[in-house]
LOROVO-139153 format. One record per residue (C-alpha): residue number from 1; residue in three letters; z negated, y, x negated. Coordinates in nm, 3 decimals, always signed. Example, Ala and Ser with C-alpha at 12.3 -4.5 7.8 and 13.67 -1.06 7.14 Angstrom:
(1; "ALA"; (-0.780; -0.450; -1.230))
(2; "SER"; (-0.714; -0.106; -1.367))
//
This chain:
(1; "UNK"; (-10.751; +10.477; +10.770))
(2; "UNK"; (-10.422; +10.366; +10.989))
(3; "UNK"; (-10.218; +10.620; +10.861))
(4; "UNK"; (-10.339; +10.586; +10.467))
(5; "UNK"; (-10.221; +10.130; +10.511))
(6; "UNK"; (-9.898; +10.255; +10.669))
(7; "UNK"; (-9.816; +10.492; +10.386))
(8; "UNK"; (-9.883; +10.239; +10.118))
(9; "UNK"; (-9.680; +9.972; +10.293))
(10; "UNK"; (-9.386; +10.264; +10.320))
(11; "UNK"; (-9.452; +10.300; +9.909))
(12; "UNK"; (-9.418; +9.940; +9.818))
(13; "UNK"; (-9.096; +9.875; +10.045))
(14; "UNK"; (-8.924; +10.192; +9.804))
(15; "UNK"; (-9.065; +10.002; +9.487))
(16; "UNK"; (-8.917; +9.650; +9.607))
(17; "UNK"; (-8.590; +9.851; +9.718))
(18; "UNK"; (-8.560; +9.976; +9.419))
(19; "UNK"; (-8.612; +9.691; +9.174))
(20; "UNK"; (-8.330; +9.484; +9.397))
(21; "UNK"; (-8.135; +9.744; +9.350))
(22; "UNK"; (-8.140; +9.725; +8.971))
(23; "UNK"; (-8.151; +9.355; +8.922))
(24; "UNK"; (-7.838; +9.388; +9.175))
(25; "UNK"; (-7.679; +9.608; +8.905))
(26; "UNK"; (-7.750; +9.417; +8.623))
(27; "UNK"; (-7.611; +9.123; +8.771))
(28; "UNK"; (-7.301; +9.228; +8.934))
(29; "UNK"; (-6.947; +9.299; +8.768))
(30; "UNK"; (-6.829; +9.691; +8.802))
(31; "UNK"; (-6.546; +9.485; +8.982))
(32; "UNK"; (-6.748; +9.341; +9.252))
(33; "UNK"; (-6.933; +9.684; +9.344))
(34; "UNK"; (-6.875; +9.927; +9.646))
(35; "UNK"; (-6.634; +10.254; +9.467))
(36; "UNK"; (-6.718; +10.587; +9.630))
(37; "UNK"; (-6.447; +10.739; +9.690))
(38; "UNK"; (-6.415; +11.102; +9.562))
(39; "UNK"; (-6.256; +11.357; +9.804))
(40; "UNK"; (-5.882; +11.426; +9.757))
(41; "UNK"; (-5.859; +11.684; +9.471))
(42; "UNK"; (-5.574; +11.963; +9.603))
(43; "UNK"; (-5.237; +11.955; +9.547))
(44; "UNK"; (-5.160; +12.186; +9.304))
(45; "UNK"; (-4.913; +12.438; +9.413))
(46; "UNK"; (-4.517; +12.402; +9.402))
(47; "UNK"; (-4.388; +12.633; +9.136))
(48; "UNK"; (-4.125; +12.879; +9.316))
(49; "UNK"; (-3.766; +12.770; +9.303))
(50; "UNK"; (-3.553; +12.902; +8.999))
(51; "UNK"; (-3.264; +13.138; +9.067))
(52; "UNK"; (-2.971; +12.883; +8.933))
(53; "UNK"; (-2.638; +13.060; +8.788))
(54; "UNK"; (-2.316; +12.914; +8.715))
(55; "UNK"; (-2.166; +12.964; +8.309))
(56; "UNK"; (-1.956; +13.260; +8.456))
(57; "UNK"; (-2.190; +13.376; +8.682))
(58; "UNK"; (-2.385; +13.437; +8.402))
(59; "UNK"; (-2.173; +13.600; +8.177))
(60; "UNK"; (-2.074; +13.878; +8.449))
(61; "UNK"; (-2.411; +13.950; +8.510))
(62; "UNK"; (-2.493; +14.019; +8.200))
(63; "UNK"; (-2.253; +14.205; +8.086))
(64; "UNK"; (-2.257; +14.430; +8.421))
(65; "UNK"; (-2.662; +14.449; +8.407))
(66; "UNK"; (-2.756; +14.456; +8.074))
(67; "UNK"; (-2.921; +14.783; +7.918))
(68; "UNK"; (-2.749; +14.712; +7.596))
(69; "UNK"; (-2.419; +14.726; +7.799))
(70; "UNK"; (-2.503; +15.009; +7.952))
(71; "UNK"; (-2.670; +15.214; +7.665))
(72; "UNK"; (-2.328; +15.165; +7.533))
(73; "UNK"; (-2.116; +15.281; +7.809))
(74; "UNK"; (-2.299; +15.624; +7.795))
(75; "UNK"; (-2.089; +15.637; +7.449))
(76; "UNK"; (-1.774; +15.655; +7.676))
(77; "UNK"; (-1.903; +15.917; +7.876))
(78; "UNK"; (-1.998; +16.142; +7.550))
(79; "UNK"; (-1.682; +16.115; +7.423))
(80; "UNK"; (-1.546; +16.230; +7.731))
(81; "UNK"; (-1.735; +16.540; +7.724))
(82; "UNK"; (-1.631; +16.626; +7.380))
(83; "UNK"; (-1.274; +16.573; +7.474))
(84; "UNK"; (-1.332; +16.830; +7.779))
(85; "UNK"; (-1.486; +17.103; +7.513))
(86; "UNK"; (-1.221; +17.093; +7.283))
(87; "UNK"; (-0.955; +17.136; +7.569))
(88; "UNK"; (-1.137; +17.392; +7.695))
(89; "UNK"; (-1.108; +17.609; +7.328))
(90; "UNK"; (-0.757; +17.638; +7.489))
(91; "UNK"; (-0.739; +17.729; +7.804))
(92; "UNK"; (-0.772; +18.099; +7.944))
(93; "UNK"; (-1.096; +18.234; +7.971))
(94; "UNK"; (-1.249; +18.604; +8.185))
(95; "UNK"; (-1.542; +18.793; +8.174))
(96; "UNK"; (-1.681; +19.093; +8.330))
(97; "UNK"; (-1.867; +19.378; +8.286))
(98; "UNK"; (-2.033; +19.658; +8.458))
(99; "UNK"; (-2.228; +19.943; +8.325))
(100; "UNK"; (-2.396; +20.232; +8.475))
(101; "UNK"; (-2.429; +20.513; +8.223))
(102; "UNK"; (-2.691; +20.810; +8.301))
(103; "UNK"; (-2.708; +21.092; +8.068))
(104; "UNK"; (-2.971; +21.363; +8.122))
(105; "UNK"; (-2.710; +21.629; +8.272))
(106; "UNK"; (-2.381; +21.636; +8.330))
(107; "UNK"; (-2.155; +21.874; +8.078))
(108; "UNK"; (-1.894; +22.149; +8.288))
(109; "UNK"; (-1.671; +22.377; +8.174))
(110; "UNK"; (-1.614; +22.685; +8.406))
(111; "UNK"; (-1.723; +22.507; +8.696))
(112; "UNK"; (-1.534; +22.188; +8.625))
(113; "UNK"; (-1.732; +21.891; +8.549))
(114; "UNK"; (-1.622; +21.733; +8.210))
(115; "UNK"; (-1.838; +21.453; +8.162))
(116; "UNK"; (-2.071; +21.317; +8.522))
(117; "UNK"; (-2.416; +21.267; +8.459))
(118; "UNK"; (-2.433; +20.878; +8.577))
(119; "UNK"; (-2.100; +20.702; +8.503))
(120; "UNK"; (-2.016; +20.332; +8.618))
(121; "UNK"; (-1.734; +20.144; +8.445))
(122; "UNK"; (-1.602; +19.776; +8.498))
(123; "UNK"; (-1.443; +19.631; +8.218))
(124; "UNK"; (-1.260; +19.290; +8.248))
(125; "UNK"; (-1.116; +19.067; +7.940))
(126; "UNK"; (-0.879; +18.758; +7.997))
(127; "UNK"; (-0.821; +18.596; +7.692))
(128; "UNK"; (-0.594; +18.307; +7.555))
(129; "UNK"; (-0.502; +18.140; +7.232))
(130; "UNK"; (-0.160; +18.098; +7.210))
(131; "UNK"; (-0.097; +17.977; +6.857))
(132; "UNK"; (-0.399; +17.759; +6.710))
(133; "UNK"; (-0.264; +17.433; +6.540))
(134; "UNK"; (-0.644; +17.351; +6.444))
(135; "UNK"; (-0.769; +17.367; +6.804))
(136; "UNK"; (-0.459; +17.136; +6.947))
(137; "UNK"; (-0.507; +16.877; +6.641))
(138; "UNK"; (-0.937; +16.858; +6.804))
(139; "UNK"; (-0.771; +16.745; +7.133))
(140; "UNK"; (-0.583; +16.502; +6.998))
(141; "UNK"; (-0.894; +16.369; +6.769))
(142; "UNK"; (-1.132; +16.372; +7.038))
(143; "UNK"; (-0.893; +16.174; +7.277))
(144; "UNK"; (-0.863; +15.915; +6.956))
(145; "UNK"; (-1.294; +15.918; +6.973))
(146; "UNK"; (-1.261; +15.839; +7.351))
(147; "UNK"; (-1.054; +15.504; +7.241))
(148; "UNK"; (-1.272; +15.427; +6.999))
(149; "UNK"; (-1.557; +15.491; +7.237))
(150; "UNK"; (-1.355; +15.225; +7.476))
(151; "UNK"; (-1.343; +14.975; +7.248))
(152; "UNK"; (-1.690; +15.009; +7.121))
(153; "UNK"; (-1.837; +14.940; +7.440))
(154; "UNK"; (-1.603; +14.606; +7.503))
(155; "UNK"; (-1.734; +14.510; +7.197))
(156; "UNK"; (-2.123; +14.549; +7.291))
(157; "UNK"; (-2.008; +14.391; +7.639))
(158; "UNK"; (-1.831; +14.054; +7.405))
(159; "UNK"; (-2.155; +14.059; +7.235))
(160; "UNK"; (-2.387; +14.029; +7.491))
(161; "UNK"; (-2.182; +13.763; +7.668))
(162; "UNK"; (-2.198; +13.555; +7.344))
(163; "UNK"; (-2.590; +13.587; +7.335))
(164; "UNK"; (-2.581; +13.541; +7.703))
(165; "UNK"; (-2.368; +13.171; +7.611))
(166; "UNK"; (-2.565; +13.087; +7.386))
(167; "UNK"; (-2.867; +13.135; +7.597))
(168; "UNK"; (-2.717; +12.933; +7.876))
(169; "UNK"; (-2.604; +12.647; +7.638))
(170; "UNK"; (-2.972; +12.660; +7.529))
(171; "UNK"; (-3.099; +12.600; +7.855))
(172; "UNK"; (-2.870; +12.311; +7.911))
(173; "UNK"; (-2.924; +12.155; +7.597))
(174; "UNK"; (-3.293; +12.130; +7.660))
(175; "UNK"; (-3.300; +12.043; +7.978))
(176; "UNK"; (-3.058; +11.753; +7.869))
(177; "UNK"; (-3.348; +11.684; +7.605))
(178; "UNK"; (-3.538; +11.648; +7.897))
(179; "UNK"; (-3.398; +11.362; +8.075))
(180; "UNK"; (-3.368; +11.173; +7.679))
(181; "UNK"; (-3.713; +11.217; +7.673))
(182; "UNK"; (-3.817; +11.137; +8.022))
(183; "UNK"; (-3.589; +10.813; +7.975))
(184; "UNK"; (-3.770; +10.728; +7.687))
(185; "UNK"; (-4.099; +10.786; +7.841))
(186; "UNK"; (-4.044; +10.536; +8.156))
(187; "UNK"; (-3.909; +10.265; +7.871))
(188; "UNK"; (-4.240; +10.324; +7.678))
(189; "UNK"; (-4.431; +10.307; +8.003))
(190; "UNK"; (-4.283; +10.002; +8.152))
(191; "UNK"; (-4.361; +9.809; +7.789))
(192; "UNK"; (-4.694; +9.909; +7.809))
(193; "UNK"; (-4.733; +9.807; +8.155))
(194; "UNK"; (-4.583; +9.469; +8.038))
(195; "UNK"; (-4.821; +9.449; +7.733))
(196; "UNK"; (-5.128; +9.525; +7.988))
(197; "UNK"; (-5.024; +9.231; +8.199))
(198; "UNK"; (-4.995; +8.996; +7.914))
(199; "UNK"; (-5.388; +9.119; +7.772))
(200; "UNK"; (-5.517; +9.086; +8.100))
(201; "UNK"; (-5.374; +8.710; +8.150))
(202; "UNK"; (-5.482; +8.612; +7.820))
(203; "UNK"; (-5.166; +8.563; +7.630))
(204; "UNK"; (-5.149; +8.947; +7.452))
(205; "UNK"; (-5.346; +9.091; +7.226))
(206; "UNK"; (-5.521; +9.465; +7.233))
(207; "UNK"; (-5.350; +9.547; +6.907))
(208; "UNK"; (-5.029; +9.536; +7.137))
(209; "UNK"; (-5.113; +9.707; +7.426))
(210; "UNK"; (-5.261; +9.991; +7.232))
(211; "UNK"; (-4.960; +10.007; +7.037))
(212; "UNK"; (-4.746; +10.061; +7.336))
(213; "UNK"; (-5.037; +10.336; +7.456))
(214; "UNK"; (-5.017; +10.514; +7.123))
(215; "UNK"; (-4.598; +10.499; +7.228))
(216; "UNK"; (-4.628; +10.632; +7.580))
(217; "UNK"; (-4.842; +10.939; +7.435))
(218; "UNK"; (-4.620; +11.010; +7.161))
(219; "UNK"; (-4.373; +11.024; +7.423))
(220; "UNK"; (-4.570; +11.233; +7.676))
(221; "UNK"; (-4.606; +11.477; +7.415))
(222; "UNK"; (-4.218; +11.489; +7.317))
(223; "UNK"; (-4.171; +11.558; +7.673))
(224; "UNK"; (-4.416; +11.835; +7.683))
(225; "UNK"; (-4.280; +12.017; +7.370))
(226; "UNK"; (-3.961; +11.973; +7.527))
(227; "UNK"; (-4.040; +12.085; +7.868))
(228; "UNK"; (-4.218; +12.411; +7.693))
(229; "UNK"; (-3.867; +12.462; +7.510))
(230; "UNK"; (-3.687; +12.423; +7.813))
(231; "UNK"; (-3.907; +12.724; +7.959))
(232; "UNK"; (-3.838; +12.923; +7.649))
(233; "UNK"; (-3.480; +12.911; +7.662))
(234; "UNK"; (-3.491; +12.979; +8.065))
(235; "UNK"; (-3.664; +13.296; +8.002))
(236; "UNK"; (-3.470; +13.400; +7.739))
(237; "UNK"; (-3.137; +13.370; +7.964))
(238; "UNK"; (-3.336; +13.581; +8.267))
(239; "UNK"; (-3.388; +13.858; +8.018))
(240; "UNK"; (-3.024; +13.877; +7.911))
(241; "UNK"; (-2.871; +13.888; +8.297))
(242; "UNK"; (-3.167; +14.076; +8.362))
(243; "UNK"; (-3.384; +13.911; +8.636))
(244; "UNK"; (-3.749; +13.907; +8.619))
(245; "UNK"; (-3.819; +13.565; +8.554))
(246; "UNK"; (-3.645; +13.250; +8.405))
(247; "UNK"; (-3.316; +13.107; +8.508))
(248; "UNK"; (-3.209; +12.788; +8.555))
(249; "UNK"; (-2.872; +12.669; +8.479))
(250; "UNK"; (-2.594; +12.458; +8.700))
(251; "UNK"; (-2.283; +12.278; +8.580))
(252; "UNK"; (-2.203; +12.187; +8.221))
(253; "UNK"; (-1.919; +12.488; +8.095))
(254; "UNK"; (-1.591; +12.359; +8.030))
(255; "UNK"; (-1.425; +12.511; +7.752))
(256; "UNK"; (-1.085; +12.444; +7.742))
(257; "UNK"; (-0.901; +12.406; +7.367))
(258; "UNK"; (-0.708; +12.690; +7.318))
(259; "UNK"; (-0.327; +12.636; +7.285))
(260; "UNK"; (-0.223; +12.813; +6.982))
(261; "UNK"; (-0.485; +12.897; +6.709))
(262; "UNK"; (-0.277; +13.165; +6.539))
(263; "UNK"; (-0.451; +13.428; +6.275))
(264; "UNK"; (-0.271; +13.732; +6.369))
(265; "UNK"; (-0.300; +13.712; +6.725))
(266; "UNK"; (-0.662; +13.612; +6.714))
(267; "UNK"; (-0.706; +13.940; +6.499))
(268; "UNK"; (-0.546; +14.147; +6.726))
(269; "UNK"; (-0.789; +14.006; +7.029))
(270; "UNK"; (-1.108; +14.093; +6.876))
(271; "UNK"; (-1.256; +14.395; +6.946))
(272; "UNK"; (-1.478; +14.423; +6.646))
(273; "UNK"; (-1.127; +14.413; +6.457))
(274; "UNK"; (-0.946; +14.630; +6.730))
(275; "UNK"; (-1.282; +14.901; +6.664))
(276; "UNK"; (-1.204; +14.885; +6.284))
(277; "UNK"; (-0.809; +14.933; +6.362))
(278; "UNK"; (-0.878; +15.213; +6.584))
(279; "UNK"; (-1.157; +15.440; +6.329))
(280; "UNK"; (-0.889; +15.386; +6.103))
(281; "UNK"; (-0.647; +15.547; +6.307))
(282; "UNK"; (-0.874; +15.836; +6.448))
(283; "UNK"; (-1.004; +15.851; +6.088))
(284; "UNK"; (-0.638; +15.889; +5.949))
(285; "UNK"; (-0.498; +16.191; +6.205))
(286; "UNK"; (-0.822; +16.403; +6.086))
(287; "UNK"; (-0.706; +16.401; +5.751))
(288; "UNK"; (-0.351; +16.427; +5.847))
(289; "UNK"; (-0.458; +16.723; +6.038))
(290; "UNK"; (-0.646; +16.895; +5.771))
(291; "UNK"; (-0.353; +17.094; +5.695))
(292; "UNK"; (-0.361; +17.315; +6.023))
(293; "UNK"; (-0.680; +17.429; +5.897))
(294; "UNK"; (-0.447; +17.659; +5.684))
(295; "UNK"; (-0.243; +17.793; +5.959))
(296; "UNK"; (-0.304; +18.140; +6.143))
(297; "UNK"; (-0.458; +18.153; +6.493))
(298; "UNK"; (-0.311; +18.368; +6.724))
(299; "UNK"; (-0.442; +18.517; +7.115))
(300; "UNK"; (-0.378; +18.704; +7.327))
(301; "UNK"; (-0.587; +18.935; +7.562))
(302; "UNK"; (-0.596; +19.193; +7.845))
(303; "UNK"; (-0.863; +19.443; +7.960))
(304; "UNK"; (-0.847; +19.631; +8.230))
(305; "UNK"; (-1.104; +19.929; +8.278))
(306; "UNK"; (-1.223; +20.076; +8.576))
(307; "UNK"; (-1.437; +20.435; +8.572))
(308; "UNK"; (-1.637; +20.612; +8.851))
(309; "UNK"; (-1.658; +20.918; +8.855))
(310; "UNK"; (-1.372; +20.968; +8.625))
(311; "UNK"; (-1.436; +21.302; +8.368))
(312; "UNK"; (-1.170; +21.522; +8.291))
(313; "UNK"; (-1.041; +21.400; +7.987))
(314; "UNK"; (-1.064; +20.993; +8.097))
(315; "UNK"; (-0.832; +20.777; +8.311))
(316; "UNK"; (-1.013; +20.609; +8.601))
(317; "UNK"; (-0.808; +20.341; +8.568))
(318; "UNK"; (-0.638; +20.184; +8.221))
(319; "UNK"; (-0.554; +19.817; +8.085))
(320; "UNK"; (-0.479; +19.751; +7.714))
(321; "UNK"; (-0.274; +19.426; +7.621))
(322; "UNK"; (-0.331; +19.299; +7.276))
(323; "UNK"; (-0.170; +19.025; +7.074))
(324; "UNK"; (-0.298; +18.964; +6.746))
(325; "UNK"; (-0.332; +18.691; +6.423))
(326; "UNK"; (-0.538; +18.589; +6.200))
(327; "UNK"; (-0.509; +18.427; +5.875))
(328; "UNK"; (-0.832; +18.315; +5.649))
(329; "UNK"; (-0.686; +18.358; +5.244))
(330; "UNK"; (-1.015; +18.269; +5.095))
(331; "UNK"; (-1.240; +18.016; +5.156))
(332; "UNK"; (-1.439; +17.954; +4.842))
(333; "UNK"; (-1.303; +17.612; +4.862))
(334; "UNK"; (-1.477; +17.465; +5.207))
(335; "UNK"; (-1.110; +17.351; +5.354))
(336; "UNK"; (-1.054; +17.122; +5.034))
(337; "UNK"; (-1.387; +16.986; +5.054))
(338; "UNK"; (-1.389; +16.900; +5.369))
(339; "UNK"; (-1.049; +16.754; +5.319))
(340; "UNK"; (-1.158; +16.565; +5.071))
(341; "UNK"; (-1.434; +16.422; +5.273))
(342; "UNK"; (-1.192; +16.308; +5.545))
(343; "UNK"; (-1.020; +16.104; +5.286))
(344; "UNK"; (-1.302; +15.938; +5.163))
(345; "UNK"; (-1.351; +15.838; +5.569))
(346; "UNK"; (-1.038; +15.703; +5.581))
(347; "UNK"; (-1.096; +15.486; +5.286))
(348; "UNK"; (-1.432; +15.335; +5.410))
(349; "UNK"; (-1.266; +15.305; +5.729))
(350; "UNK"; (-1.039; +15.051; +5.584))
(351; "UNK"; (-1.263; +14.913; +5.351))
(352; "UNK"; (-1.480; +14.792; +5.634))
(353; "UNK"; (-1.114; +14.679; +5.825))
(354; "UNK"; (-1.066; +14.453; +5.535))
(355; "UNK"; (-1.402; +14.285; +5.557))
(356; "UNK"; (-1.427; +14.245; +5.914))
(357; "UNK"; (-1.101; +14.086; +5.932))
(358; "UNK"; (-1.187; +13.838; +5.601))
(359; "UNK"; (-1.459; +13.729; +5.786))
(360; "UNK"; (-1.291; +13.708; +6.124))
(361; "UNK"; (-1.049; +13.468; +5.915))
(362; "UNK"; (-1.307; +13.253; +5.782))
(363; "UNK"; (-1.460; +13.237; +6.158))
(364; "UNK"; (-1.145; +13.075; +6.296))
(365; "UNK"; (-1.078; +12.850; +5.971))
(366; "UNK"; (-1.470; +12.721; +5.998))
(367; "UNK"; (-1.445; +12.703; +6.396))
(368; "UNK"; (-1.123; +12.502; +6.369))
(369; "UNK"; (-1.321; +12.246; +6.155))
(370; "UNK"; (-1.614; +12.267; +6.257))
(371; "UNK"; (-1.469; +12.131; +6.629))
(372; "UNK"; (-1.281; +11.900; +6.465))
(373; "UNK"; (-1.576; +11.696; +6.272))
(374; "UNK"; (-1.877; +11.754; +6.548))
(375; "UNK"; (-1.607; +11.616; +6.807))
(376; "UNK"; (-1.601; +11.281; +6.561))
(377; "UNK"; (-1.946; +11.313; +6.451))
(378; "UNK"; (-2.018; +11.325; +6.840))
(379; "UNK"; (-1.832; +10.943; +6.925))
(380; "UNK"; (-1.997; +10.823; +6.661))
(381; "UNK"; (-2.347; +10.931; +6.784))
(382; "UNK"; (-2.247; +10.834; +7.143))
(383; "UNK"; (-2.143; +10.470; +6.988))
(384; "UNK"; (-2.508; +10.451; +6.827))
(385; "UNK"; (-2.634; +10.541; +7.171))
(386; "UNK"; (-2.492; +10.241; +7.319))
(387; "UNK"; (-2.547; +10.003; +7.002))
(388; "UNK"; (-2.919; +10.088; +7.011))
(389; "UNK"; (-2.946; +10.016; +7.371))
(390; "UNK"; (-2.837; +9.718; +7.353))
(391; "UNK"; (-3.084; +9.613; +7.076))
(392; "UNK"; (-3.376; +9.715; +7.261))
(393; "UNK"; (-3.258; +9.577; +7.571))
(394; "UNK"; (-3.230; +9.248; +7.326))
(395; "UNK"; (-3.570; +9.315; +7.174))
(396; "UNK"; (-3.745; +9.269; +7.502))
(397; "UNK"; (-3.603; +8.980; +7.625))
(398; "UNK"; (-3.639; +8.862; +7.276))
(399; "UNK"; (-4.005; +8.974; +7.286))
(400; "UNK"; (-4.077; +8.811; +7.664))
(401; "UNK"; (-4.017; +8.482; +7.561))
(402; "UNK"; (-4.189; +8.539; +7.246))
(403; "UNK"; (-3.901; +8.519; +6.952))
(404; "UNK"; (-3.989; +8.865; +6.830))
(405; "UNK"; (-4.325; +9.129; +6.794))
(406; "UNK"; (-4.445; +9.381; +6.965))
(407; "UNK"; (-4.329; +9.609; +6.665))
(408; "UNK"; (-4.004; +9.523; +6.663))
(409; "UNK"; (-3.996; +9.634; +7.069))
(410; "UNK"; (-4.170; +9.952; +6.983))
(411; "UNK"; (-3.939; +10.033; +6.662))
(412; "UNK"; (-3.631; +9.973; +6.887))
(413; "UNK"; (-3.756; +10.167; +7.122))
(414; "UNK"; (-3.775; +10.488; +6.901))
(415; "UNK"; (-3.477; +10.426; +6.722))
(416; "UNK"; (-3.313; +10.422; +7.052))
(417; "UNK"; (-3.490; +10.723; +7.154))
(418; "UNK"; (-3.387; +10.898; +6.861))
(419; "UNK"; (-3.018; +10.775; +6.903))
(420; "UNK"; (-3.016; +10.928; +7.231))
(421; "UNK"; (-3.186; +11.258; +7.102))
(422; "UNK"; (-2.897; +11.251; +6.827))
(423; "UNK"; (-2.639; +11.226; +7.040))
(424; "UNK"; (-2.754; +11.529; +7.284))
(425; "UNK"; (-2.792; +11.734; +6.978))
(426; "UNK"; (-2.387; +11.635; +6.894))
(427; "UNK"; (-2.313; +11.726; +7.252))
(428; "UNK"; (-2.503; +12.080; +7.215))
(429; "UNK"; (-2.323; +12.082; +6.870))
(430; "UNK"; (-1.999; +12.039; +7.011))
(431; "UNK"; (-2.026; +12.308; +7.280))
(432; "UNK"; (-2.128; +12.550; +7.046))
(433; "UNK"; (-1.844; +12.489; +6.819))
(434; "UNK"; (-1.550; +12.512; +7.066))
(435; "UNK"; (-1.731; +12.866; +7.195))
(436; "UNK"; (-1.766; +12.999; +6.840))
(437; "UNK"; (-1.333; +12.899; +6.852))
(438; "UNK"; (-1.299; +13.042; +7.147))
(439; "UNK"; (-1.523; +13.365; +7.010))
(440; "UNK"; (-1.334; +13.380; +6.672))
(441; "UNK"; (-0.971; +13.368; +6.842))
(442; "UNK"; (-1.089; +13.672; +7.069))
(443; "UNK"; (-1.073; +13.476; +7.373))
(444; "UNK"; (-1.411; +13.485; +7.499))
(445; "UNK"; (-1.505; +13.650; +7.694))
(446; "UNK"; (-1.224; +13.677; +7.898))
//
């Protein structure tokens, strides 16, 4: 009976407990209450450290690293090889053979044998042309294939290290993008702080702060989309100086205005025009050496002949020098073709001169113009820089004492954000064009 009065009692203590406890939360402010604290949530983990390369650093590595660069350098090595063949078609050559002859008895003639039964003879053959124009003019054409080979390749190499510039200038101009938009977050952030204070103490309005909030996340999201770009373009530079995984970039690259902007020597600095200048050349002494295809060939040879056991009526050991010619009179017509052919090379060759070096022209004339009006369009955007920061920097003081709205702080704040975002674009702009000057003149890279 004890124990049944002490559990009761133990039952309506709860019940009182817990109706306090409600009437306790009903009646005090969220403020006023204890706050469990939730545990610490984990750091999460520092992203490794980018490998950071300088403009030139770059550029070297990719153009000593890169598998396009490389790929293309095998050309070199090709051509090579075909130069070695074709000066091999005129150097001496030797063979030798042996042969062991076994017939099924030997033939005598009163006791004398005439012819052995098994016979081994060793026959050598040295052999040299000594008159073949058509073979001397292949040296000379492969040895023009090896230049062009050379050129070809410093023209992948110039290519790459524009892509690889470009890549780089990418990475800088969004990481400048960066710092525009992080600037324009902390202004956004700091109004809506300021708007925040002024609800709570009775003298805003919620229209306000949320208007600064709806700022602050338009912002938060510009940085985002920027930040993503800015891993894009990071990436995109690691795969061009080949290292597995993005790249960050260091210093701004200074490129200098080139002295002299003249046509003909920017012409003769570009290898794409240099490759054109040189297939027209190599494409030229072909056809100038389709004649020789009409001359005689001429070699000579020697054999020497060794046979044991000599037979009566042989020589165990003999040599025979020959010198002969030959002359092809008929053809059907395949040397005139192919003649023919070689011509029509030689015009396509500088066909495709002309239009490389039209358009290398109109590269330089648009380079030299376009650095010329970005470099102006750049002060102006740099002047509207500093004009709009001084109108928001107005707008706020304007807007703490109350002269002006919350939207007018808030519309000077994006028009100064976009000012700013201008103005890095002109400064990206800019870069670009005095590279592509640099790129048309054949002076990058160097």
């Amino acid at each position: 009976m004890c124990r049944l009065r002490q559990g009761a009692a133990v039952v309506v203590v709860a019940a009182v407990m817990a109706v306090q406890g409600r009437v306790w939360a009903q009646t005090t402010p969220p403020s006023a209450r204890p706050q469990v604290q939730a545990p610490p949530a984990p750091a999460p983990p520092l992203p490794a450290p980018l490998e950071t390369l300088e403009f030139e650093a770059a550029i070297q590595a990719a153009i000593g690293k890169n598998p396009t660069v490389l790929g293309a350098a095998t050309n070199i090595t090709r051509a090579e090889a075909m130069l070695v063949q074709s000066r091999a078609a005129e150097r001496p050559t030797a063979t030798a053979t042996v042969s062991d002859a076994t017939v099924n008895s030997s033939i005598q003639f009163q006791g004398v044998t005439i012819v052995p039964r098994s016979q081994v003879t060793l026959t050598g053959d040295i052999s040299m042309p000594i008159f073949s124009p058509a073979r001397w003019a292949a040296i000379a054409q492969a040895m023009d294939q090896v230049d062009v080979a050379k050129i070809s390749t410093a023209d992948v190499r110039r290519q790459v290290a524009i892509a690889t510039a470009q890549a780089y200038l990418a990475v800088f101009a969004a990481r400048r993008q960066l710092e525009v938009d992080g600037r324009a977050l902390s202004n956004a952030r700091a109004h809506l702080d300021y708007a925040q204070k002024r609800l709570e103490g009775g003298v805003g309005s919620r229209v306000n702060a949320q208007r600064a909030a709806q700022e602050v996340s338009t912002d938060e999201a510009l940085l985002e989309n920027t930040g993503l770009a800015l891993v894009r373009a990071e990436e995109a530079l690691g795969v061009l100086v080949v290292v597995d995984g993005p790249v960050a970039v260091g210093a701004e690259p200074a490129f200098e205005a080139p002295a002299s902007t003249d046509v003909a020597q920017g012409l003769s600095a570009r290898t794409d025009v240099q490759l054109q200048r040189e297939d027209i050349k190599a494409a030229e002494r072909v056809l100038a050496d389709s004649q020789k295809d009409w001359w005689p060939t001429g070699t000579v040879s020697f054999d020497p002949t060794y046979i044991t056991p000599a037979g009566v009526f042989q020589v165990a050991k003999t040599w025979r020098l020959t010198v002969s010619f030959t002359q092809q009179i008929l053809d059907g017509g395949q040397r005139r073709g192919l003649k023919l052919q070689r011509a029509a090379a030689v015009d396509a060759s500088k066909q495709a001169e002309a239009s490389v070096e039209n358009q290398a022209k109109s590269d330089i004339r648009l380079a030299q113009e376009s650095v010329a009006s970005l470099e102006r369009a750049l002060a102006s955007a740099r002047q509207a820089v500093d004009q709009a920061d001084d109108v928001l920097q107005i707008t706020t003081t304007s807007f703490e004492v109350g002269a002006t709205t919350n939207l007018d702080v808030i519309d000077a704040e994006r028009t100064a954000r976009d000012a700013e975002t201008a103005a890095a674009n002109a400064e990206d702009a800019v870069r670009r064009a005095r590279l592509d000057l640099l790129v048309a003149l054949g002076r990058f890279p160097h």
